[in-house]
C-alpha positions in Angstrom: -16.7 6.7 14.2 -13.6 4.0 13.4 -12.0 4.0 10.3 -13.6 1.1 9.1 -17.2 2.7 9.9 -16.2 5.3 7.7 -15.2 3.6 4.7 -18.6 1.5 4.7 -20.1 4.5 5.4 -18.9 6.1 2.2 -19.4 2.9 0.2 -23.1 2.8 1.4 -23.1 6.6 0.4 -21.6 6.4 -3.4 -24.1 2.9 -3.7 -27.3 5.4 -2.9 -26.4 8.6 -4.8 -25.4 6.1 -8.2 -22.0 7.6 -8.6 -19.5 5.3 -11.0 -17.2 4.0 -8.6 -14.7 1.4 -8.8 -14.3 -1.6 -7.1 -11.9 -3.5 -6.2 -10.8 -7.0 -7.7 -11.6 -10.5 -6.4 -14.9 -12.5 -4.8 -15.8 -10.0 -2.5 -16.1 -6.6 -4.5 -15.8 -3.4 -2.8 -15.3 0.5 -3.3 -11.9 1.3 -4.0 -11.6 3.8 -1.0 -8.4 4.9 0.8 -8.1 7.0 3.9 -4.8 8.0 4.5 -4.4 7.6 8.3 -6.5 5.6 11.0 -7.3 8.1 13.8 -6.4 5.8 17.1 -9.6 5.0 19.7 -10.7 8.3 21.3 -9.9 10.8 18.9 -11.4 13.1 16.4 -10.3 15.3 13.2 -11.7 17.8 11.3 -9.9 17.5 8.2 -9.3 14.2 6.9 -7.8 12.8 3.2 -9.7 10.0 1.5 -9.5 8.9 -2.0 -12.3 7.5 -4.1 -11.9 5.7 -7.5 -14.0 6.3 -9.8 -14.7 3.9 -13.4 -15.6 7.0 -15.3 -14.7 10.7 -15.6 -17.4 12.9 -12.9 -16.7 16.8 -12.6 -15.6 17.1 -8.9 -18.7 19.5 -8.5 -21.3 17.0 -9.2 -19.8 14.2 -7.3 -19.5 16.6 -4.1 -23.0 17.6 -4.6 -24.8 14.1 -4.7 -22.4 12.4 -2.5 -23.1 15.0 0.3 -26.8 14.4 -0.2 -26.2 10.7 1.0 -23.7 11.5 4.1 -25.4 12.4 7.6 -24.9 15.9 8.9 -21.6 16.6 10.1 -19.6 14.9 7.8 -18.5 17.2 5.1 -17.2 16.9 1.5 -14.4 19.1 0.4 -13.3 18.8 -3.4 
């Protein structure tokens, strides 16, 4: 999965399980999400940093929980 799959798949993912994201500024509005490092074409990772802003205080517990729900198998949340 590229990068960029992965951050519209967690956009489409905070969208279905309601979560209070924020989003960026501008025409176009999108989830403020950062993954720290584009894996080049071919490889894979186990363990990979993202960041997700929120608009509003979640416990990290609750957001792992409904989030996960929305993510297909094999992708897995870590808080």
């Amino acid at each position: 999965m590229s990068h960029l799959d992965l951050i519209r798949l967690f956009g489409r993912a905070l969208r279905r399980a309601d979560l209070p994201f924020a989003v960026s500024e501008g025409f176009s509005k999108h989830p403020k999400i950062v993954i720290k490092r584009a894996l080049k074409l071919g490889l894979t990772s186990e363990n990979e940093e993202a960041k997700i802003a929120l608009s509003e205080y979640m416990k990290p517990e609750e957001f792992k929980e409904r989030f996960q729900k929305q993510l297909p198998e094999g992708i897995i949340i870590k808080v």
